[in-house]
Biopython code that builds the backbone (N, CA, C, O; Angstrom):
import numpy as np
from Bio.PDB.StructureBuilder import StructureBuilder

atoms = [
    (1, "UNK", "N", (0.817, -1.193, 0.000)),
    (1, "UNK", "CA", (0.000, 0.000, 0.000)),
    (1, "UNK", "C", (0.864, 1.262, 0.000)),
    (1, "UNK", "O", (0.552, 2.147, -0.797)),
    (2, "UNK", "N", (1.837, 1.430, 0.746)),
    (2, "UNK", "CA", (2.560, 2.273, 0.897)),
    (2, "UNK", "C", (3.337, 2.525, -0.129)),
    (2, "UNK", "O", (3.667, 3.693, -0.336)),
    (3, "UNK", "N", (3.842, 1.353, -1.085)),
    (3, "UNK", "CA", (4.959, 2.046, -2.523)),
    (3, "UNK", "C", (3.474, 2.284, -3.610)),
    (3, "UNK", "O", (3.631, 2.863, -4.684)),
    (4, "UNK", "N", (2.633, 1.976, -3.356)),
    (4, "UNK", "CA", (1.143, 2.693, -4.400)),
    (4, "UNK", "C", (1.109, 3.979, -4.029)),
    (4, "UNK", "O", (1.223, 4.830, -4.911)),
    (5, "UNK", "N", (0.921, 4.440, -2.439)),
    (5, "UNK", "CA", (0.514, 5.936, -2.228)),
    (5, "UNK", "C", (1.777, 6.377, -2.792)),
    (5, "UNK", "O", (1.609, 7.325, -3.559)),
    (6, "UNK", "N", (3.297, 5.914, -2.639)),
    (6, "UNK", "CA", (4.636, 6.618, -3.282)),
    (6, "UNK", "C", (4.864, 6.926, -4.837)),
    (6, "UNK", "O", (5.506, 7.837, -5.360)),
    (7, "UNK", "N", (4.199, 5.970, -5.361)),
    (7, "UNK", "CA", (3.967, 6.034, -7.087)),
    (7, "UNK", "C", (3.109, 7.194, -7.369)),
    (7, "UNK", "O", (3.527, 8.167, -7.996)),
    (8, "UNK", "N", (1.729, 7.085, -6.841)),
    (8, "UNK", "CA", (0.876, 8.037, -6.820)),
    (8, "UNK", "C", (1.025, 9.549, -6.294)),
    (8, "UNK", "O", (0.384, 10.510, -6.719)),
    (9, "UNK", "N", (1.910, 9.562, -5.375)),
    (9, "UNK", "CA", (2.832, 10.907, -5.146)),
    (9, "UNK", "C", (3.760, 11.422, -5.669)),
    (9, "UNK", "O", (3.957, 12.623, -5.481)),
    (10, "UNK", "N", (4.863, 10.437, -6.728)),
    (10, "UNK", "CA", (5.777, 10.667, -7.752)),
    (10, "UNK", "C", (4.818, 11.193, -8.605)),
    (10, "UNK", "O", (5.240, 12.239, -9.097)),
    (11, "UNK", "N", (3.596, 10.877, -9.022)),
    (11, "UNK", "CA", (3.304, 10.903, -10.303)),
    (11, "UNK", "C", (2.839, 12.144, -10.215)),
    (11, "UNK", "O", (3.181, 12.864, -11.153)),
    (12, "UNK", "N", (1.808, 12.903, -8.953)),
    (12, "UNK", "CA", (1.524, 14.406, -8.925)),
    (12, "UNK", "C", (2.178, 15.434, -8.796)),
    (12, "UNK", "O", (1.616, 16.492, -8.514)),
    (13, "UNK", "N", (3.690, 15.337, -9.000)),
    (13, "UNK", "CA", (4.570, 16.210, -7.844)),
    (13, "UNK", "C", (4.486, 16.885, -9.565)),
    (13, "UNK", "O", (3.692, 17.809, -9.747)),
    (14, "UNK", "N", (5.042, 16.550, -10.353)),
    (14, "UNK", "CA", (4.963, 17.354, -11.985)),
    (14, "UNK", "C", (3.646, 18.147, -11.823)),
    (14, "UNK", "O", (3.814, 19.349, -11.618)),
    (15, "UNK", "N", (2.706, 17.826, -11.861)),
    (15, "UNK", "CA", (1.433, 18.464, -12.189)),
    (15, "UNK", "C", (1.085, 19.550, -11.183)),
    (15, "UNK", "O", (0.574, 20.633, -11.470)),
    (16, "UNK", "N", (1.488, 19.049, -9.739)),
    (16, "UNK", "CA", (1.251, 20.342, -9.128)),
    (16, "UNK", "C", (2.486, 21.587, -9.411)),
    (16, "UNK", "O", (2.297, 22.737, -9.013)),
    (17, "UNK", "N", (3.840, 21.155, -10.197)),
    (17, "UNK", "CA", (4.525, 21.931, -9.686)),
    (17, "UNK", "C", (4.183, 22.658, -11.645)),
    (17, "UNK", "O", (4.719, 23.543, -12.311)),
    (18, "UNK", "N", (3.317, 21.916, -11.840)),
    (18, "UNK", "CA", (3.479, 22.434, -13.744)),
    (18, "UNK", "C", (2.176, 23.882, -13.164)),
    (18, "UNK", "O", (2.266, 25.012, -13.645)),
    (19, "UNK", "N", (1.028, 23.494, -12.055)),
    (19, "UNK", "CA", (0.006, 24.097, -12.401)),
    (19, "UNK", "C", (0.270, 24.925, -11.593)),
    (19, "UNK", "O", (-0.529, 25.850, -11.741)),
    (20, "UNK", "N", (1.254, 25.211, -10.455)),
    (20, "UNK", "CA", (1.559, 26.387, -9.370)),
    (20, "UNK", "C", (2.063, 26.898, -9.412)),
    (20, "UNK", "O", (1.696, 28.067, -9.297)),
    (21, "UNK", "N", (3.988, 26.479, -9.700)),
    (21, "UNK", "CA", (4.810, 27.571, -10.043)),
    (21, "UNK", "C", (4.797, 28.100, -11.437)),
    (21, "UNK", "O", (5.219, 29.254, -11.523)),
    (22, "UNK", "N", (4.409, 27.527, -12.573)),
    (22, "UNK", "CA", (4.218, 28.111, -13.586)),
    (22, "UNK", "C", (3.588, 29.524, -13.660)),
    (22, "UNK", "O", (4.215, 30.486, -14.105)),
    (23, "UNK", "N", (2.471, 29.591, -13.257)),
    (23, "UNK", "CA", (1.756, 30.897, -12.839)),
    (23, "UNK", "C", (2.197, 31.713, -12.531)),
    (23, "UNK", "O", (1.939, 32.794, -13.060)),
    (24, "UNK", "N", (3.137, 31.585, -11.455)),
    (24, "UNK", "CA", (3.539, 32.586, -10.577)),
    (24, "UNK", "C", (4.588, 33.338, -11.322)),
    (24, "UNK", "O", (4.570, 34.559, -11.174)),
    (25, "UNK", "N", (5.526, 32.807, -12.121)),
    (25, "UNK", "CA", (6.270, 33.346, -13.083)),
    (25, "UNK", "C", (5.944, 34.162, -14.725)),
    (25, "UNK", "O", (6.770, 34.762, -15.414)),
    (26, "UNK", "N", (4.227, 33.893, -15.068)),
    (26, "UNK", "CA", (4.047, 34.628, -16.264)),
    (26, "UNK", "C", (3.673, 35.846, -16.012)),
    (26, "UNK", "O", (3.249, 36.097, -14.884)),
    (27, "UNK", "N", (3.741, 36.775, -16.909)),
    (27, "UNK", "CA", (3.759, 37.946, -16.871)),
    (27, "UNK", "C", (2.362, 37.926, -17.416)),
    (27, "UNK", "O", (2.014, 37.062, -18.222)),
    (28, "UNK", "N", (1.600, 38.817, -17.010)),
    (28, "UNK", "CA", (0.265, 39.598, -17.544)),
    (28, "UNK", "C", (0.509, 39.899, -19.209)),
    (28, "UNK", "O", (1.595, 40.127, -19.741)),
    (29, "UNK", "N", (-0.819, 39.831, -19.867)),
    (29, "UNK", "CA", (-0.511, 39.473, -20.934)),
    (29, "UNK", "C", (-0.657, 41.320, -21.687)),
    (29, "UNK", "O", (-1.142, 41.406, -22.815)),
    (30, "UNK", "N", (-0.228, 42.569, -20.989)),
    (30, "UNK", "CA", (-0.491, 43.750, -20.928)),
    (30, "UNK", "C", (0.921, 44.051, -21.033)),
    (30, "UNK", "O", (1.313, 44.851, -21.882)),
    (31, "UNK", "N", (1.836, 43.384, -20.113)),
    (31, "UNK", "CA", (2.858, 43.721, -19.500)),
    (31, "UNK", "C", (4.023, 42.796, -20.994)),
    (31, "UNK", "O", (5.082, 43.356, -21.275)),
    (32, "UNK", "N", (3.662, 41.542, -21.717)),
    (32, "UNK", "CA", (4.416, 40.759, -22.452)),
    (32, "UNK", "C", (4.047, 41.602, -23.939)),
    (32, "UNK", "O", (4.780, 41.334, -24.891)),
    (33, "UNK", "N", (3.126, 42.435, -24.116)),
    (33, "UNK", "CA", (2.172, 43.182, -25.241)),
    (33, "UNK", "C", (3.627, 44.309, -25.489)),
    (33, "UNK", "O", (4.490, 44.251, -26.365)),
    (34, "UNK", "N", (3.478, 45.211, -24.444)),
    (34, "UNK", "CA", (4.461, 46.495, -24.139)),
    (34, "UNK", "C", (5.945, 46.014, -24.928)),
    (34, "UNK", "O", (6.295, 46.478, -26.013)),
    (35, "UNK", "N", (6.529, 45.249, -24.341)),
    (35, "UNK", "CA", (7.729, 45.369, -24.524)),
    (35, "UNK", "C", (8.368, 44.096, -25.995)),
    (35, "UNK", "O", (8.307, 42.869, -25.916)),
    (36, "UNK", "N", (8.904, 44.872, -27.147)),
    (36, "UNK", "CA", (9.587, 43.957, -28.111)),
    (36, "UNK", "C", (10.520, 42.937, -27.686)),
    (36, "UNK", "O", (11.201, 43.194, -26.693)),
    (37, "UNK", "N", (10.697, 41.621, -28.372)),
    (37, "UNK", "CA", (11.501, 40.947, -28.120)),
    (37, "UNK", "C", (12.567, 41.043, -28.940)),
    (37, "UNK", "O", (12.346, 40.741, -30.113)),
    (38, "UNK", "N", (13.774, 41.412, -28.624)),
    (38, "UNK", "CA", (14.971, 41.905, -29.129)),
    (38, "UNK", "C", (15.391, 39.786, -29.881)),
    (38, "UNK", "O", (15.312, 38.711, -29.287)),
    (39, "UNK", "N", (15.834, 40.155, -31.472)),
    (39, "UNK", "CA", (15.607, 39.026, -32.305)),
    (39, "UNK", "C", (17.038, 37.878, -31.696)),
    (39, "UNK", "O", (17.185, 36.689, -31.982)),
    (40, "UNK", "N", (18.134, 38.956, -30.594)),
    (40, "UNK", "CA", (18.689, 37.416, -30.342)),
    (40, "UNK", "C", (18.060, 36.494, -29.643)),
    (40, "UNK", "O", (18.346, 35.298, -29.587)),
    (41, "UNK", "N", (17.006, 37.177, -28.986)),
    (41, "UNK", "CA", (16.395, 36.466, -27.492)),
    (41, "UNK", "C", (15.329, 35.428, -28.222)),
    (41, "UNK", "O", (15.020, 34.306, -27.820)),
    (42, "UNK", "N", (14.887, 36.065, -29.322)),
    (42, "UNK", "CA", (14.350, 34.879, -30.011)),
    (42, "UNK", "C", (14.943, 33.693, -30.574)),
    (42, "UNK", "O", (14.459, 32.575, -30.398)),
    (43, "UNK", "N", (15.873, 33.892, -31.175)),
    (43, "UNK", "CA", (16.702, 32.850, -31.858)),
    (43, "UNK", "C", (17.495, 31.781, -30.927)),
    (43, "UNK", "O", (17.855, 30.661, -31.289)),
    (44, "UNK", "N", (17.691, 32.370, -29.649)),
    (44, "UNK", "CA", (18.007, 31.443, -28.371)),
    (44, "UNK", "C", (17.076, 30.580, -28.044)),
    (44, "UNK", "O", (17.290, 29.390, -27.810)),
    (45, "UNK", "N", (15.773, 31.249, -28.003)),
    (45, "UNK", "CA", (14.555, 31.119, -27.693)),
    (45, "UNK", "C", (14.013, 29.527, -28.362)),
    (45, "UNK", "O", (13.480, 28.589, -27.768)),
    (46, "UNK", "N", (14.405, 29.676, -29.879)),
    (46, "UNK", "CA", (14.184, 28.857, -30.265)),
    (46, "UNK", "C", (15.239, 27.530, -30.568)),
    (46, "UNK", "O", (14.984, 26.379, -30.923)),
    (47, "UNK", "N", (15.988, 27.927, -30.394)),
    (47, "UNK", "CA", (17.160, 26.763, -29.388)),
    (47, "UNK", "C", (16.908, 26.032, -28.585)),
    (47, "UNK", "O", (16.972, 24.810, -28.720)),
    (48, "UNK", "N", (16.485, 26.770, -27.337)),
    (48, "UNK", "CA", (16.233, 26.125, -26.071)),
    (48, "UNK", "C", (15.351, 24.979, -26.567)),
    (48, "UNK", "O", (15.670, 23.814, -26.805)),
    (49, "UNK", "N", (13.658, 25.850, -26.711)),
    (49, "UNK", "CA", (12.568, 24.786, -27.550)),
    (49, "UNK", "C", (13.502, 23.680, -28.248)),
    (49, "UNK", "O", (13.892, 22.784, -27.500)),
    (50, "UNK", "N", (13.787, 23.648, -29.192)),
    (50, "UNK", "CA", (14.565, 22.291, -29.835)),
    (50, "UNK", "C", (15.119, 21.755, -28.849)),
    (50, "UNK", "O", (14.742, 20.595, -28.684)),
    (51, "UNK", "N", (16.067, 22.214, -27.918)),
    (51, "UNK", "CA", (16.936, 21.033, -27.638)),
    (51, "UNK", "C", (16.496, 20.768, -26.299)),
    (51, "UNK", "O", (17.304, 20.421, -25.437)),
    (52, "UNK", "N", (14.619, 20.982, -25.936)),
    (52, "UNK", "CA", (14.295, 20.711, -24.849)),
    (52, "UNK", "C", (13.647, 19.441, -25.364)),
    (52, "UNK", "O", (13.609, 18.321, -24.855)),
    (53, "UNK", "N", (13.259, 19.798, -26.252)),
    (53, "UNK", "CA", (11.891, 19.103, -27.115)),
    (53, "UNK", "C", (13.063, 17.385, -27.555)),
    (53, "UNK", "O", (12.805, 16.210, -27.293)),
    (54, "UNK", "N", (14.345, 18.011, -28.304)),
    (54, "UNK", "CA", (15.036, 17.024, -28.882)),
    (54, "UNK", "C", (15.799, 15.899, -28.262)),
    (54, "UNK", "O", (15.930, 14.792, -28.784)),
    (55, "UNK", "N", (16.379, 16.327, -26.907)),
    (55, "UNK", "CA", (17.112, 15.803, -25.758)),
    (55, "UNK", "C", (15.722, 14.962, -24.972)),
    (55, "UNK", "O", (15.532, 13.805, -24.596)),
    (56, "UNK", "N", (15.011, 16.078, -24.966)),
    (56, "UNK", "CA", (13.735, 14.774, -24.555)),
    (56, "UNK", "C", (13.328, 13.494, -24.756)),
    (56, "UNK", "O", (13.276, 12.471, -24.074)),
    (57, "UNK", "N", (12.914, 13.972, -26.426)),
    (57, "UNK", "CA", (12.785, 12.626, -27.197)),
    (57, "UNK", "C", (14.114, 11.880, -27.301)),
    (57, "UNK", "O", (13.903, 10.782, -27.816)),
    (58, "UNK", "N", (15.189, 12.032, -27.056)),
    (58, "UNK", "CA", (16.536, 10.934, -27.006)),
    (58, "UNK", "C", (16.119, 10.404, -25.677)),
    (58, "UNK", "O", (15.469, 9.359, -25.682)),
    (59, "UNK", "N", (16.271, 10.711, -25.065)),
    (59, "UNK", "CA", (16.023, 9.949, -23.608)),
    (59, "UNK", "C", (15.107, 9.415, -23.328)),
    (59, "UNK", "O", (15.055, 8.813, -22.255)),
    (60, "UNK", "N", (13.860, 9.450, -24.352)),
    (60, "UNK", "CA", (12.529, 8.747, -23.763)),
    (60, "UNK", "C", (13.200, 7.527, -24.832)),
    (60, "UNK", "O", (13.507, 6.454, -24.312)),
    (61, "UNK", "N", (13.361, 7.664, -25.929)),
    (61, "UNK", "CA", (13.573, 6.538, -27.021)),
    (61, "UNK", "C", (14.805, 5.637, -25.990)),
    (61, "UNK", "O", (14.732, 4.409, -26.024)),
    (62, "UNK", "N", (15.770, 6.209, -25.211)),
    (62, "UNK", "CA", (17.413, 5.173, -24.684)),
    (62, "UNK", "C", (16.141, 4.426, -23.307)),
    (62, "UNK", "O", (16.019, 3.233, -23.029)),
    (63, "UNK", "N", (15.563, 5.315, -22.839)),
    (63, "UNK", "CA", (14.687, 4.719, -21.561)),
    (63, "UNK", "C", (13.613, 3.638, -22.312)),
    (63, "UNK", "O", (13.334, 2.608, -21.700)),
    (64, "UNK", "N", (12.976, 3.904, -23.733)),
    (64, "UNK", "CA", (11.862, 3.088, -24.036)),
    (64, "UNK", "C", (12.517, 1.757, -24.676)),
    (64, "UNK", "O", (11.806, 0.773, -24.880)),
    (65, "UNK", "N", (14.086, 1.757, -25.028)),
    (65, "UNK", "CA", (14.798, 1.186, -25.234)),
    (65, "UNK", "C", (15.187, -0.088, -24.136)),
    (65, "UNK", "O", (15.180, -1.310, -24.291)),
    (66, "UNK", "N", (15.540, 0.809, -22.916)),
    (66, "UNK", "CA", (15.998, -0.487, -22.161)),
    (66, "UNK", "C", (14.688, -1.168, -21.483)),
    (66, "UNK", "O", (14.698, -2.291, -20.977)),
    (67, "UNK", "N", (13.642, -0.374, -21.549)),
    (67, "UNK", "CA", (12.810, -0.965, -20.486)),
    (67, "UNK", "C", (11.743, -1.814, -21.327)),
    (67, "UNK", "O", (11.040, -2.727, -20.894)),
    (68, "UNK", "N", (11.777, -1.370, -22.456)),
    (68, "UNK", "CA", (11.408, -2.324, -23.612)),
    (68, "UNK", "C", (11.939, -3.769, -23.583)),
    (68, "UNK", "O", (11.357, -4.805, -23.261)),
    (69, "UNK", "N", (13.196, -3.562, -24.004)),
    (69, "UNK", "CA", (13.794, -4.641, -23.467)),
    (69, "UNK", "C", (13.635, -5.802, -22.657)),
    (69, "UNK", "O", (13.742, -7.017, -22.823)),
    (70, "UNK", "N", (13.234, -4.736, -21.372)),
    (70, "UNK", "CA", (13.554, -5.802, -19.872)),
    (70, "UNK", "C", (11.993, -5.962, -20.090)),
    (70, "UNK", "O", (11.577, -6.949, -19.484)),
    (71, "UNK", "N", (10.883, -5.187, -20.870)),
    (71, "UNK", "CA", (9.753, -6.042, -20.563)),
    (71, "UNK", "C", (9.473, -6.999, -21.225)),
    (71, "UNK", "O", (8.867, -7.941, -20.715)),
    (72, "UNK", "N", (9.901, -7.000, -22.729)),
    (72, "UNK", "CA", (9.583, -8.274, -23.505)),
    (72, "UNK", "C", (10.436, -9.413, -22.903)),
    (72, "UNK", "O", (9.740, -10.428, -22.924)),
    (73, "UNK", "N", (11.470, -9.631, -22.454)),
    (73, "UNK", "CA", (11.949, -10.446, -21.530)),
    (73, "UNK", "C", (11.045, -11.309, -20.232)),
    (73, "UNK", "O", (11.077, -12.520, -20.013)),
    (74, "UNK", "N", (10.247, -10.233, -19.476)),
    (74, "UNK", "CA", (9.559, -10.696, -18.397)),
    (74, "UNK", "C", (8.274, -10.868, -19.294)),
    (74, "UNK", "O", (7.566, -11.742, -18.795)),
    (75, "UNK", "N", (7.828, -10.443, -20.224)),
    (75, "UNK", "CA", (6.620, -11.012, -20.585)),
    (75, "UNK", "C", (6.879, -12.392, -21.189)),
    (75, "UNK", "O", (5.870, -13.004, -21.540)),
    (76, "UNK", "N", (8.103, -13.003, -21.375)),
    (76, "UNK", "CA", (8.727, -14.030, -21.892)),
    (76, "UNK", "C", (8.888, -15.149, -21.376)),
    (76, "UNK", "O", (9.025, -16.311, -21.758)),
    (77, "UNK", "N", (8.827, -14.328, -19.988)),
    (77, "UNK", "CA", (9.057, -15.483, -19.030)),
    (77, "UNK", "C", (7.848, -15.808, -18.147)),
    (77, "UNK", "O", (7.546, -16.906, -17.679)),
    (78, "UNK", "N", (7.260, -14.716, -18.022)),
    (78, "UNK", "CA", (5.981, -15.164, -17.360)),
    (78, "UNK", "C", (5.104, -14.138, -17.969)),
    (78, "UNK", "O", (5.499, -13.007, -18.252)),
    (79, "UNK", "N", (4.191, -14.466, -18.113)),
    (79, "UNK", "CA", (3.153, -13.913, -19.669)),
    (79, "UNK", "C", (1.983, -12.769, -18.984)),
    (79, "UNK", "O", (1.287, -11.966, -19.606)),
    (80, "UNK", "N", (2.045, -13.017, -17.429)),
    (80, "UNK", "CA", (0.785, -12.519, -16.917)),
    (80, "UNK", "C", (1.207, -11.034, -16.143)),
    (80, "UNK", "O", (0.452, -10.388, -15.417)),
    (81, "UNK", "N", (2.563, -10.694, -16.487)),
    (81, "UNK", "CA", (3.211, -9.885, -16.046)),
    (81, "UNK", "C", (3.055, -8.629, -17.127)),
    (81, "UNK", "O", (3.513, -7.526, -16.827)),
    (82, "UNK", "N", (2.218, -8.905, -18.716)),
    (82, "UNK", "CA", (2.433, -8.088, -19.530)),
    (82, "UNK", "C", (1.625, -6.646, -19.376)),
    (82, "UNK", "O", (1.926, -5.728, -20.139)),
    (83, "UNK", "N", (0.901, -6.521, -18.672)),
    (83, "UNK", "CA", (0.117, -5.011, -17.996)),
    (83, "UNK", "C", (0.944, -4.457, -17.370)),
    (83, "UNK", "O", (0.970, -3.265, -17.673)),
    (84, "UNK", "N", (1.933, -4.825, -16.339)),
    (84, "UNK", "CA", (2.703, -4.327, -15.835)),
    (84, "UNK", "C", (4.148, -3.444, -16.412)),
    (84, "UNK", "O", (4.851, -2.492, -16.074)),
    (85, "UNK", "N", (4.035, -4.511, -17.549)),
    (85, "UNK", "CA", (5.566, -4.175, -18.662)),
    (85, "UNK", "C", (4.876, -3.193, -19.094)),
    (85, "UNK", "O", (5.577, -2.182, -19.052)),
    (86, "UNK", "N", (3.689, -2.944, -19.552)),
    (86, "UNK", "CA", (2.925, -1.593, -20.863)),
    (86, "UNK", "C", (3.159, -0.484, -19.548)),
    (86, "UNK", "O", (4.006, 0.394, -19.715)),
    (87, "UNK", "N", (2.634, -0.521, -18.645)),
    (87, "UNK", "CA", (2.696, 0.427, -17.564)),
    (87, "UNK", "C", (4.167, 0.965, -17.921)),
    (87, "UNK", "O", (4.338, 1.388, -19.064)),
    (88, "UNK", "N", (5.062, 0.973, -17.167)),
    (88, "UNK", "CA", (6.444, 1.092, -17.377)),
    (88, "UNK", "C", (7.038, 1.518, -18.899)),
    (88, "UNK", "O", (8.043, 2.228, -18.949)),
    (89, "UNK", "N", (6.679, 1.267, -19.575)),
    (89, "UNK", "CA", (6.901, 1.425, -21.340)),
    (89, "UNK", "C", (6.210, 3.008, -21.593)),
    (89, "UNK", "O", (6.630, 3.800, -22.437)),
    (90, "UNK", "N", (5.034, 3.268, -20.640)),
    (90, "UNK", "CA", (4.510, 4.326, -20.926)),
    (90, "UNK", "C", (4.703, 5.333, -20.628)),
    (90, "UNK", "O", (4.561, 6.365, -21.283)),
    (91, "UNK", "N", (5.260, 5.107, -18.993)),
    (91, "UNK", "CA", (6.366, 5.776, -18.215)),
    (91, "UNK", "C", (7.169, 6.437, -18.780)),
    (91, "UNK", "O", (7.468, 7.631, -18.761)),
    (92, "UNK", "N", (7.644, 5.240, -19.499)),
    (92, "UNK", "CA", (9.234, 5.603, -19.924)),
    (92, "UNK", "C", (9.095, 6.907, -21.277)),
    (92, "UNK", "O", (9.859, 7.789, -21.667)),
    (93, "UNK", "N", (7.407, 6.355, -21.773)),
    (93, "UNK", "CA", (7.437, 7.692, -23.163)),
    (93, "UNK", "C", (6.793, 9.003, -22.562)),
    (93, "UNK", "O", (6.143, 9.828, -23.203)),
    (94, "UNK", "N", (6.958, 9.027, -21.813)),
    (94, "UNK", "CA", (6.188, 10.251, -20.797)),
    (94, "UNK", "C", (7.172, 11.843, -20.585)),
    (94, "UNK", "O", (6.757, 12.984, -20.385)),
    (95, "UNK", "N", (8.797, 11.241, -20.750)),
    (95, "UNK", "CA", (9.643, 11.885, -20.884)),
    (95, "UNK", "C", (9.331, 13.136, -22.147)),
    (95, "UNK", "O", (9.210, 14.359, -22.081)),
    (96, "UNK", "N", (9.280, 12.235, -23.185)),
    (96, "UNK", "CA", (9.244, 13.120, -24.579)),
    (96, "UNK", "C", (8.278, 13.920, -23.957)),
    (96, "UNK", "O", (8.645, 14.992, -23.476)),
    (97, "UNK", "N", (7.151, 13.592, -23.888)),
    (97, "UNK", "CA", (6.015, 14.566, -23.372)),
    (97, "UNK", "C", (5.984, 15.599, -23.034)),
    (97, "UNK", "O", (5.379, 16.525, -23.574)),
    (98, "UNK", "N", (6.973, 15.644, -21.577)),
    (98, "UNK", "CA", (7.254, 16.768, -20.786)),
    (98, "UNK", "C", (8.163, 17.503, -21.566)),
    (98, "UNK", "O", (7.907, 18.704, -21.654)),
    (99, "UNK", "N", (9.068, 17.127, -22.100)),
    (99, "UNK", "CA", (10.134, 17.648, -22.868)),
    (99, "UNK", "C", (9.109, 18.629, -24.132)),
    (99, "UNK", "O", (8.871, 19.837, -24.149)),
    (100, "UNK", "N", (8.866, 18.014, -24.671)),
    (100, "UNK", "CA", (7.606, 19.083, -25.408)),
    (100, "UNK", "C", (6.592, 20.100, -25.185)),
    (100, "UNK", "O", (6.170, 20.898, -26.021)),
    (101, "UNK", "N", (6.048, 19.920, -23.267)),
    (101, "UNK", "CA", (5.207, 20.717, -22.549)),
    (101, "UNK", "C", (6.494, 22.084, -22.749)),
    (101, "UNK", "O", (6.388, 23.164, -23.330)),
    (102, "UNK", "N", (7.756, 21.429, -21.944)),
    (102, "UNK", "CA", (8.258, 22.738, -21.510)),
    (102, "UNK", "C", (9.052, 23.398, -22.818)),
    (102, "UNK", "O", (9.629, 24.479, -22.706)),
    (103, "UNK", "N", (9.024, 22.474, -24.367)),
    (103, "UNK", "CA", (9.328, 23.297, -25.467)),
    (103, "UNK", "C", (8.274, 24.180, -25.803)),
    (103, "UNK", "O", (8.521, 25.265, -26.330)),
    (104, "UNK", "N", (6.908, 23.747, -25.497)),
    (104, "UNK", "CA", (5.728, 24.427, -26.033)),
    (104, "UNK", "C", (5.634, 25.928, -24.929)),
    (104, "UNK", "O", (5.023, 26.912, -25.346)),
    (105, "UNK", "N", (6.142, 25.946, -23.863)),
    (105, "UNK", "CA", (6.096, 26.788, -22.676)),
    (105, "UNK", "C", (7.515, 27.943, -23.197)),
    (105, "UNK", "O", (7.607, 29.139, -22.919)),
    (106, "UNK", "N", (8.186, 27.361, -23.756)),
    (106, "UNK", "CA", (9.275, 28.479, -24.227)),
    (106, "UNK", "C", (8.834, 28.998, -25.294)),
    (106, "UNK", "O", (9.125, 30.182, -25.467)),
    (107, "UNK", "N", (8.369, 28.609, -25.882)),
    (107, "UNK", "CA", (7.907, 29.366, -27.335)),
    (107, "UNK", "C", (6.819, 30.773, -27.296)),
    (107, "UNK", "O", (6.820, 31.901, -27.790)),
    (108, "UNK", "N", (5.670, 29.738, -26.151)),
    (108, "UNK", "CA", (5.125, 30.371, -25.845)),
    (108, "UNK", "C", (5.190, 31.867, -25.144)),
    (108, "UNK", "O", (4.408, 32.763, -25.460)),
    (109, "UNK", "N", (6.474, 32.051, -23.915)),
    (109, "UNK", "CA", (6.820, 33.530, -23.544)),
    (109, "UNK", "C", (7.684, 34.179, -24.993)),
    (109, "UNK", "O", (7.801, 35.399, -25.115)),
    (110, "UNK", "N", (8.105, 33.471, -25.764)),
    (110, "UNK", "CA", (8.505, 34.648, -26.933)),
    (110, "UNK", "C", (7.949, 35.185, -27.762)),
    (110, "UNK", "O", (8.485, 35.807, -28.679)),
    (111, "UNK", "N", (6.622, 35.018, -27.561)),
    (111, "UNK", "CA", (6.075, 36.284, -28.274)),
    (111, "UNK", "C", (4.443, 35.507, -28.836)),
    (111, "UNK", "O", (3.631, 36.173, -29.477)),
]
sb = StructureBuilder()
sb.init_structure("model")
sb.init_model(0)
sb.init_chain("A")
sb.init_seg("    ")
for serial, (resi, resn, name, xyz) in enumerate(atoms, 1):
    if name == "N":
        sb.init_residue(resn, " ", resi, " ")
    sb.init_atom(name, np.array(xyz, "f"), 0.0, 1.0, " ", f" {name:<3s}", serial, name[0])
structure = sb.get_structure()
């Protein structure tokens, strides 16, 4: 019971910290209107995005890689274990995801 409530507490700590501190850091959309974005800050801008977005997706593919792996293995060996392997596999593509939230979140303050 106790590593379920721990899974289930890993799994909200993103969402509360995507839906609380995020906020607290955007600017009014009066205050982002006013002021130009000078074109290096963009072109960084769109750097970051890529290689949040790109480094993401590498690491979900090396993670969907090994754990891929280790699940077709245990579904190999014992067959009734295969819900458990998809769980974990999904996990593992969950990375790219975020990696794309916070490319879509940079793009988004540039303009």
């Amino acid at each position: 019971m106790r590593k379920k409530l721990l899974w289930i507490a890993l799994a909200i700590v993103p969402v509360i910290a995507i839906l609380v501190v995020v906020p607290m850091f955007a600017a009014p959309e009066a205050a982002r209107a006013a002021v130009p974005v000078p074109p290096d800050v963009v072109r960084w801008g769109f750097v970051a995005a890529a290689l949040a977005a790109g480094l993401a997706a590498l690491g979900a593919a090396y993670a969907v890689a090994v754990v891929g792996a280790a699940a077709m293995g245990a579904i190999a060996e014992k067959p009734e274990t295969a819900g458990r392997a998809l769980i974990f596999v999904g996990l593992a593509e969950g990375i790219a995801i975020y990696g794309l939230i916070i490319a879509i979140m940079i793009l988004g303050r540039l303009g």
